[in-house]
MDAnalysis code that builds the backbone (N, CA, C; Angstrom):
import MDAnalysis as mda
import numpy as np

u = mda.Universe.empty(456, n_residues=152, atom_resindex=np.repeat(np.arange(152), 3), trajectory=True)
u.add_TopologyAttr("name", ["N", "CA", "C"] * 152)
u.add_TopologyAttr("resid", np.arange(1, 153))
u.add_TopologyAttr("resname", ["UNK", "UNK", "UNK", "UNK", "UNK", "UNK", "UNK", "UNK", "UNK", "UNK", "UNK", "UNK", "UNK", "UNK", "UNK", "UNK", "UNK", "UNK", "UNK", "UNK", "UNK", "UNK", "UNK", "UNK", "UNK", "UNK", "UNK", "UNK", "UNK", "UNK", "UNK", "UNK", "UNK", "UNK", "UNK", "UNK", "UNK", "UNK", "UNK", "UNK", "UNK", "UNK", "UNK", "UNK", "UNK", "UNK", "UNK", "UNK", "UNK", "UNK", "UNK", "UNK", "UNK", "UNK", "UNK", "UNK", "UNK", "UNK", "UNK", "UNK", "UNK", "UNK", "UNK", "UNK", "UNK", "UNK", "UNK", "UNK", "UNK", "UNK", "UNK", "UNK", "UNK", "UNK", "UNK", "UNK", "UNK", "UNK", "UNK", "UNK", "UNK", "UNK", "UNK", "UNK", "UNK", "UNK", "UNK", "UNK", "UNK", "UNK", "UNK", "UNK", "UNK", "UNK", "UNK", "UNK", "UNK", "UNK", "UNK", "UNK", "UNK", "UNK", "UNK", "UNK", "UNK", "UNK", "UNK", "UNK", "UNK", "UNK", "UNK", "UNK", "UNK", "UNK", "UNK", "UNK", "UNK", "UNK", "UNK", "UNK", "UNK", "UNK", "UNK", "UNK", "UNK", "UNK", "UNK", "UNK", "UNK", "UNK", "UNK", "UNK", "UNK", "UNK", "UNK", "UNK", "UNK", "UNK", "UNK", "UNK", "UNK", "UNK", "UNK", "UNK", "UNK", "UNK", "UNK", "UNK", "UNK", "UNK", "UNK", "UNK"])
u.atoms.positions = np.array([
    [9.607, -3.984, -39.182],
    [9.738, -3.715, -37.762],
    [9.591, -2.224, -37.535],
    [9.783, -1.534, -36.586],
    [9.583, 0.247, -36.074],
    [10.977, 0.169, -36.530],
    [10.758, 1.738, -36.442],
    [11.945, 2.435, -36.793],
    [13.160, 2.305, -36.453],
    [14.018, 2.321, -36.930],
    [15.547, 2.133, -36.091],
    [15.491, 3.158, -34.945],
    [16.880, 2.987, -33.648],
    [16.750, 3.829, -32.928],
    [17.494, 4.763, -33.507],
    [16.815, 6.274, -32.898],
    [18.266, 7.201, -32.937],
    [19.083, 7.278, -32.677],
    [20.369, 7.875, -33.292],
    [21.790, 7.389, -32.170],
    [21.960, 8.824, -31.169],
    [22.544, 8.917, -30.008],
    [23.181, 10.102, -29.800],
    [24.595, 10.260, -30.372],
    [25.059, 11.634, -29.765],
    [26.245, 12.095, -30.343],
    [27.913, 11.053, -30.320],
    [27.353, 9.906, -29.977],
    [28.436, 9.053, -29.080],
    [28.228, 7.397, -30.472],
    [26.947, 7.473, -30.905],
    [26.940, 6.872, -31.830],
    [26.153, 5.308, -30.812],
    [25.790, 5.573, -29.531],
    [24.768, 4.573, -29.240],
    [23.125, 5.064, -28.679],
    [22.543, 4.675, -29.235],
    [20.910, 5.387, -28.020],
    [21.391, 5.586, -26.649],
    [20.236, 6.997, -26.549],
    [20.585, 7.245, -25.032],
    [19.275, 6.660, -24.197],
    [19.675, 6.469, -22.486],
    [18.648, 5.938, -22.028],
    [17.142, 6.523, -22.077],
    [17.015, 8.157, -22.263],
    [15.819, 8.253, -22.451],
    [15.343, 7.889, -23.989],
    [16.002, 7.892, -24.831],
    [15.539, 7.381, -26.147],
    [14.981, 5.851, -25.594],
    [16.216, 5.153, -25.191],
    [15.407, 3.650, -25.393],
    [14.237, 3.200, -24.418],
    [14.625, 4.356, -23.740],
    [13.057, 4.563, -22.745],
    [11.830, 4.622, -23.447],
    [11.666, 5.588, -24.223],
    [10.981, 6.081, -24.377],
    [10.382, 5.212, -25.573],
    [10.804, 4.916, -26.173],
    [10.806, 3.581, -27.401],
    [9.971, 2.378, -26.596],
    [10.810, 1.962, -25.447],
    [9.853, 1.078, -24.420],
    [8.880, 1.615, -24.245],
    [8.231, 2.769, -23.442],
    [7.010, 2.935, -23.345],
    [6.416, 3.058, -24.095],
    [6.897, 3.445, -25.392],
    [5.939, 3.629, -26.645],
    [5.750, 2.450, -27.042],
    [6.054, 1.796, -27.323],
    [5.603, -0.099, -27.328],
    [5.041, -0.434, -26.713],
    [4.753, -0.476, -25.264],
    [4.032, -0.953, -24.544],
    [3.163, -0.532, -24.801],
    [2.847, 0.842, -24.697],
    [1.226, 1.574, -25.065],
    [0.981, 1.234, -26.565],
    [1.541, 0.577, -27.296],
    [1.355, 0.425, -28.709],
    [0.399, -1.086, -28.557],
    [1.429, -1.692, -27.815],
    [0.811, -3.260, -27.380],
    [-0.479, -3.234, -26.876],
    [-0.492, -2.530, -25.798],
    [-2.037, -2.275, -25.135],
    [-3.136, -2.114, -26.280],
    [-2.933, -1.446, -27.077],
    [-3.770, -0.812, -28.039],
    [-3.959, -2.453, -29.375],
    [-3.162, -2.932, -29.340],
    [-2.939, -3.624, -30.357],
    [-3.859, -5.382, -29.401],
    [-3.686, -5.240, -28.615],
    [-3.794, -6.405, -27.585],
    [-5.366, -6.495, -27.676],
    [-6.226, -5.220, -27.733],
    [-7.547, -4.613, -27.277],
    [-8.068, -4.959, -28.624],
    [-6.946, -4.839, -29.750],
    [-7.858, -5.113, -31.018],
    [-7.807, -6.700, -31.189],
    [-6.695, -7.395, -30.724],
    [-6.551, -8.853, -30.764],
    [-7.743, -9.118, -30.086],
    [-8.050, -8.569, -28.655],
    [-9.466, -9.050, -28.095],
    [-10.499, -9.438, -28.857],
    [-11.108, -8.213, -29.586],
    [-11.822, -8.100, -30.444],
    [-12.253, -9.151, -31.587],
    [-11.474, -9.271, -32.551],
    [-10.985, -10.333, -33.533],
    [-10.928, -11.351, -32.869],
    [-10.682, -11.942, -31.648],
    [-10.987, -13.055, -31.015],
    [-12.579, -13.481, -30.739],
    [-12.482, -12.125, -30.270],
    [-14.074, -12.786, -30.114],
    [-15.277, -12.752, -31.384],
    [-14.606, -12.013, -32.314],
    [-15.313, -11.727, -33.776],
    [-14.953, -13.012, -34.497],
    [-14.014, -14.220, -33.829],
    [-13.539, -15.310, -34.567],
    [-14.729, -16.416, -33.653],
    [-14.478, -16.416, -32.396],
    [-15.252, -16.975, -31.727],
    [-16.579, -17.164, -32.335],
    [-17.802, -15.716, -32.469],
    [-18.725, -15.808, -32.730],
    [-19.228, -16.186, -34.246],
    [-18.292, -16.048, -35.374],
    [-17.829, -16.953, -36.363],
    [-18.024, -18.165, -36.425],
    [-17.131, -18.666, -35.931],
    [-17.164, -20.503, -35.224],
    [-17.958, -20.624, -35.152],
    [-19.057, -20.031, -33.886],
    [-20.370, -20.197, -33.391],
    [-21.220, -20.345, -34.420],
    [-21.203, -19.863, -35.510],
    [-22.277, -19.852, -36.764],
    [-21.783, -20.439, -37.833],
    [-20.501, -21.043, -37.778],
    [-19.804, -21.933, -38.944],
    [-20.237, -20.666, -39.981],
    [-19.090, -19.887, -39.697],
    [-19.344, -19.065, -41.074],
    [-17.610, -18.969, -41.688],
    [-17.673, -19.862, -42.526],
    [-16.396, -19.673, -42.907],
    [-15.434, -18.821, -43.524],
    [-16.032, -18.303, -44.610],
    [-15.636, -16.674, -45.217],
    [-15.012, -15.868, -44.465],
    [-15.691, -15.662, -42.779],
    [-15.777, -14.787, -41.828],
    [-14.561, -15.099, -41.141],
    [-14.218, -16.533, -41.054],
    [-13.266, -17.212, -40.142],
    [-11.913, -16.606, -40.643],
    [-12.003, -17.211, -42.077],
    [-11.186, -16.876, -42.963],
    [-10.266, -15.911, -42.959],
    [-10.853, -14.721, -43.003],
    [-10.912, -13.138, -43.075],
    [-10.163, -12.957, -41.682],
    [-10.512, -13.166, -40.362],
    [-10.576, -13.101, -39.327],
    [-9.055, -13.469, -38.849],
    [-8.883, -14.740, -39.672],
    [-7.742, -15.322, -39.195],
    [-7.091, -14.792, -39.796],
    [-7.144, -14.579, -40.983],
    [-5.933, -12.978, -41.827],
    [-5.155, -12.107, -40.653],
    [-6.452, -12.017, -40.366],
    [-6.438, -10.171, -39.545],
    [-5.474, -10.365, -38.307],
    [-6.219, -11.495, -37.798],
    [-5.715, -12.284, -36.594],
    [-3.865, -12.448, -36.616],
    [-3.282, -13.182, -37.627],
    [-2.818, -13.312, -37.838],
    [-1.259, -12.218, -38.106],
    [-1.864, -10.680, -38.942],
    [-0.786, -10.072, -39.355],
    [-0.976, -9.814, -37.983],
    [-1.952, -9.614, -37.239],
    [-1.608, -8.487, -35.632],
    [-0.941, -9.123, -34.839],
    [-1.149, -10.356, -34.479],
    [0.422, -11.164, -33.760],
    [1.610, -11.026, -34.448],
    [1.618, -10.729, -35.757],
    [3.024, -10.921, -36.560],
    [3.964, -9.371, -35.691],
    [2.369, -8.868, -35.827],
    [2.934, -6.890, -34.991],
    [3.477, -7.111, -33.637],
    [2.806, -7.868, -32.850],
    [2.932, -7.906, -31.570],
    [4.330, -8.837, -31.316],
    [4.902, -9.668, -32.252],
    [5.940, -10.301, -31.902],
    [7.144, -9.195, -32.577],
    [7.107, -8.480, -33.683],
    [7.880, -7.738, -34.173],
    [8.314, -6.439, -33.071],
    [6.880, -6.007, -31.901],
    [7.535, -5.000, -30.952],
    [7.697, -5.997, -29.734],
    [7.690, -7.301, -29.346],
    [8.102, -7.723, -28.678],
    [9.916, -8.016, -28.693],
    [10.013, -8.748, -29.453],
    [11.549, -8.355, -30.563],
    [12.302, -7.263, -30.229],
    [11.557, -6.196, -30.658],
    [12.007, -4.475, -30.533],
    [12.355, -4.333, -28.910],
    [11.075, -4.671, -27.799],
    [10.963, -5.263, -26.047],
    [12.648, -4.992, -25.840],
    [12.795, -6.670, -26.111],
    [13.666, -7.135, -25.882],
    [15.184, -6.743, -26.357],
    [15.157, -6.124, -27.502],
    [16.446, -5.000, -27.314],
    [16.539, -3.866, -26.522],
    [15.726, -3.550, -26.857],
    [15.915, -2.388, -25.534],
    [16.099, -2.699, -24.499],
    [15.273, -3.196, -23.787],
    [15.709, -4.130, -22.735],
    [17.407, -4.151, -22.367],
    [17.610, -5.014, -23.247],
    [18.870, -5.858, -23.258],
    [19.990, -4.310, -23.065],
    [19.442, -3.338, -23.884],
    [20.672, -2.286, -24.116],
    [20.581, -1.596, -23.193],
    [19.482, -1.095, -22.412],
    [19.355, -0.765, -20.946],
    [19.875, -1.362, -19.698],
    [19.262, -3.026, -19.794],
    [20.304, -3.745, -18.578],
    [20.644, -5.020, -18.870],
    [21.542, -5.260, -20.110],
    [22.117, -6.156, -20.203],
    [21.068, -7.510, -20.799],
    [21.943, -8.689, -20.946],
    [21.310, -9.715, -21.404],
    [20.121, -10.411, -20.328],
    [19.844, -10.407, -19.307],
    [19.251, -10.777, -18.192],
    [18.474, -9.544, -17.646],
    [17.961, -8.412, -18.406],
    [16.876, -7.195, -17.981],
    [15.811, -7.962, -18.408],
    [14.751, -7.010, -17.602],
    [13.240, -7.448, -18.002],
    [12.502, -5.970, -17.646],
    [11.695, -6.232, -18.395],
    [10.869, -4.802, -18.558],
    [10.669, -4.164, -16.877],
    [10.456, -4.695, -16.598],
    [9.886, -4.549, -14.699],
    [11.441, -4.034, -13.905],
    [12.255, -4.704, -14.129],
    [14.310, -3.946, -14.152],
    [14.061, -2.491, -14.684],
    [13.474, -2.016, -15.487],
    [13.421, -0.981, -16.115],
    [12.586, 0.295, -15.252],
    [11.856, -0.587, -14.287],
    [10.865, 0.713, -13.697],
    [12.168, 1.440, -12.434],
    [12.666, 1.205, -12.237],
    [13.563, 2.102, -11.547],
    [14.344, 3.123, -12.350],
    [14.555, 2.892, -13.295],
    [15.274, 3.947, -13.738],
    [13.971, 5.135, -14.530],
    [12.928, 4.919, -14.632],
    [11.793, 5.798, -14.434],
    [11.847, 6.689, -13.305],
    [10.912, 8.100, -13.482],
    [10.669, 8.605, -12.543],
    [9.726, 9.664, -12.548],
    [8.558, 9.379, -11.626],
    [7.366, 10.319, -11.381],
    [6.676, 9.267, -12.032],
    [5.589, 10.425, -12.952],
    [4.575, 10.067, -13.652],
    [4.791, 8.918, -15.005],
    [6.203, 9.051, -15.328],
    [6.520, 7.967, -16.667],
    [6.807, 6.679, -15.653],
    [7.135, 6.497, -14.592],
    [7.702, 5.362, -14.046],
    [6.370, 4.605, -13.695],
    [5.260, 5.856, -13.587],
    [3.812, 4.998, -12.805],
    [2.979, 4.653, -14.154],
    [3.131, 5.494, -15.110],
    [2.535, 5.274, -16.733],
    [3.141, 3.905, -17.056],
    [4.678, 3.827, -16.838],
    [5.270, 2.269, -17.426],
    [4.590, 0.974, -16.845],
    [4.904, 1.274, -15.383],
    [4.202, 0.245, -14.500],
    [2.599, -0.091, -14.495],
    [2.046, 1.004, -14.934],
    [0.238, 0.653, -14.930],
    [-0.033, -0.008, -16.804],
    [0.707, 0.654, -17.319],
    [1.040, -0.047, -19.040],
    [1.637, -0.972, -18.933],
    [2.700, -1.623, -18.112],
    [3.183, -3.328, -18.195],
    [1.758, -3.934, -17.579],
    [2.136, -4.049, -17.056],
    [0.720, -4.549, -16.015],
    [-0.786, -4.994, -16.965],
    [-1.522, -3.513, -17.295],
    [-2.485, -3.694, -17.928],
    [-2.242, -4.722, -19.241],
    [-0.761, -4.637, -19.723],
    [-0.363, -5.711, -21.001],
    [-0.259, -6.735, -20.997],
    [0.009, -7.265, -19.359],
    [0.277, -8.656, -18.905],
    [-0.754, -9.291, -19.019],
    [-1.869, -8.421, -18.542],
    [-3.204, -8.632, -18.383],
    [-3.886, -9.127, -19.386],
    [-3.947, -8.000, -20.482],
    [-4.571, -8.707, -22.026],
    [-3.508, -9.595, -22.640],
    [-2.516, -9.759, -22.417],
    [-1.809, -11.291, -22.740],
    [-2.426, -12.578, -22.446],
    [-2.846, -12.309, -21.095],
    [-3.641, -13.674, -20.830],
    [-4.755, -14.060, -20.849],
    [-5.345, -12.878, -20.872],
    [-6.774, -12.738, -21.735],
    [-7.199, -13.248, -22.972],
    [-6.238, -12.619, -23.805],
    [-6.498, -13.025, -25.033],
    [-5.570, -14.638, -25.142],
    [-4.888, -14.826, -24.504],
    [-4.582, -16.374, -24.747],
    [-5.733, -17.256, -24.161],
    [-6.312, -16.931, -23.155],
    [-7.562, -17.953, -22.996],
    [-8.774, -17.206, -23.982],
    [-8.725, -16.405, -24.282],
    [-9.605, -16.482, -25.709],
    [-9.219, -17.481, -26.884],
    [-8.375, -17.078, -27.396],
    [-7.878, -18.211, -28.323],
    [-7.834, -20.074, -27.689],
    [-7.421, -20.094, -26.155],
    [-8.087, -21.257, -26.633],
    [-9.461, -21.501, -26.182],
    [-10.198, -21.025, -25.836],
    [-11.269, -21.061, -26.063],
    [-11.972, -21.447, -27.685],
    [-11.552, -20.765, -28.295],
    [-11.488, -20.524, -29.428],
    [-11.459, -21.502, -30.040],
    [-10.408, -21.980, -30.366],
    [-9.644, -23.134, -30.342],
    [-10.202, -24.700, -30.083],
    [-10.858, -24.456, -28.808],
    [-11.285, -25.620, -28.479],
    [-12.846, -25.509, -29.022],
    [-13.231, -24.617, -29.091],
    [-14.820, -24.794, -29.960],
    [-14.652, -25.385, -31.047],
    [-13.310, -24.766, -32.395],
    [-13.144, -25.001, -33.464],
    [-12.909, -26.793, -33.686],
    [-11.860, -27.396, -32.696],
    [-11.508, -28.625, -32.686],
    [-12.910, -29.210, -32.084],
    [-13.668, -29.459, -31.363],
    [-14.877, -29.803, -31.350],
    [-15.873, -29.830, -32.235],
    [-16.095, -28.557, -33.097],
    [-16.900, -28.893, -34.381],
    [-16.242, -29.637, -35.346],
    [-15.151, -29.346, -35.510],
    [-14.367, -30.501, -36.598],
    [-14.546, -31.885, -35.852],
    [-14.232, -32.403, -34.629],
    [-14.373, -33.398, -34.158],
    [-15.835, -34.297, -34.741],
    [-17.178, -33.149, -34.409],
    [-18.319, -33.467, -34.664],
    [-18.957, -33.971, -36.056],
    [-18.084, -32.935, -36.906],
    [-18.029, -32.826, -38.578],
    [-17.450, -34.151, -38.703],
    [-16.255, -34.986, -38.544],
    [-15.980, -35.990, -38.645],
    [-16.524, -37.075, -38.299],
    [-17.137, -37.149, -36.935],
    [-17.909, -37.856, -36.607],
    [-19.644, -38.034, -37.488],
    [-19.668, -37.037, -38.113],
    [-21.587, -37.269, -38.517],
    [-20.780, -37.662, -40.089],
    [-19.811, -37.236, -40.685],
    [-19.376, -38.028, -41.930],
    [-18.957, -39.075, -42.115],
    [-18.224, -39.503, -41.115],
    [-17.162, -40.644, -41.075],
    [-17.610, -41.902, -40.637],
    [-18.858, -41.877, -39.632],
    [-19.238, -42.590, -38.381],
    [-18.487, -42.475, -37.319],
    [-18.744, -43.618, -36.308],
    [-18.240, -43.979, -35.222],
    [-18.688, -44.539, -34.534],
    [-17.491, -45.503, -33.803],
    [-18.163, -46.297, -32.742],
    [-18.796, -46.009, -32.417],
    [-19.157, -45.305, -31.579],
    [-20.115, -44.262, -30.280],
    [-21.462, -43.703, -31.242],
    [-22.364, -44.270, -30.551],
    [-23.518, -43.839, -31.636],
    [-23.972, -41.844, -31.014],
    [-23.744, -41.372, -32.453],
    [-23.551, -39.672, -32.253],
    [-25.024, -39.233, -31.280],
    [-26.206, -39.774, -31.683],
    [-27.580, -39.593, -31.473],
    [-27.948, -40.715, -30.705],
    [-28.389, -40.646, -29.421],
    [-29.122, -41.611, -28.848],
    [-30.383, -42.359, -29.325],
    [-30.637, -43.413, -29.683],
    [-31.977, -43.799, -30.411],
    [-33.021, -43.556, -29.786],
    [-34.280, -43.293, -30.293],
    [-35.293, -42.501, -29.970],
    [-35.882, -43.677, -29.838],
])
């Protein structure tokens, strides 16, 4: 996971520490979200060519970077919590911002929300290509009712 927090002199983080920890996650996410894009669609066009090696590899990659993105989501959510309690949410947090970090937080949640759902309809996109060629693969090995090829 990131680093532990610092403590202040009192022996708990102070609010600009766990502030600042939040925004640095978020902009970490953004960055991390942009490479999930990527690898999505480098998995996608994979699929597209049944190249399996590639898939393979892909889904590695794929794989540790969500492990990242749930480990500072995790991280999110304490801070969160130690800022406003068990029932905060990142967006609770933009008030106690101010100026230019409060409009940096808010244009960085936002833009993150954004490639969240992006990249989840990539994946299934994704997803649903992959279960379709397997569908197909089963079908030209296996048979099936349904004749695959219309007779000529």
């Amino acid at each position: 996971m990131n680093k532990p927090l610092h403590k202040a002199s009192g022996g708990n983080p102070t609010h600009p520490q766990l502030l600042g920890l939040l925004m640095k996650g978020v902009a970490e996410d953004v960055k991390t979200y942009r490479s999930l894009q990527i690898l999505l669609e480098d998995q996608f066009n994979a699929a597209l060519r049944y190249q399996a090696t590639q898939l393979n590899e892909i889904a590695e990659q794929i794989t540790a970077t969500v492990d990242t993105l749930e480990q500072r989501r995790q991280q999110r959510v304490f801070l969160v919590e130690n800022l406003l309690g068990p029932n905060g949410t990142v967006a609770g947090a933009f008030p106690i911002l101010t100026g230019n970090a409060r409009e940096a937080m808010e244009s960085g949640w936002q833009l993150l929300e954004e490639l969240v759902i992006d990249c989840k309809q990539r994946n299934v996109r994704n997803s649903k290509l992959m279960m379709d060629q397997q569908n197909i693969m089963q079908k030209v090995l296996h048979g099936d009712e349904e004749q695959i090829y219309a007779p000529g």
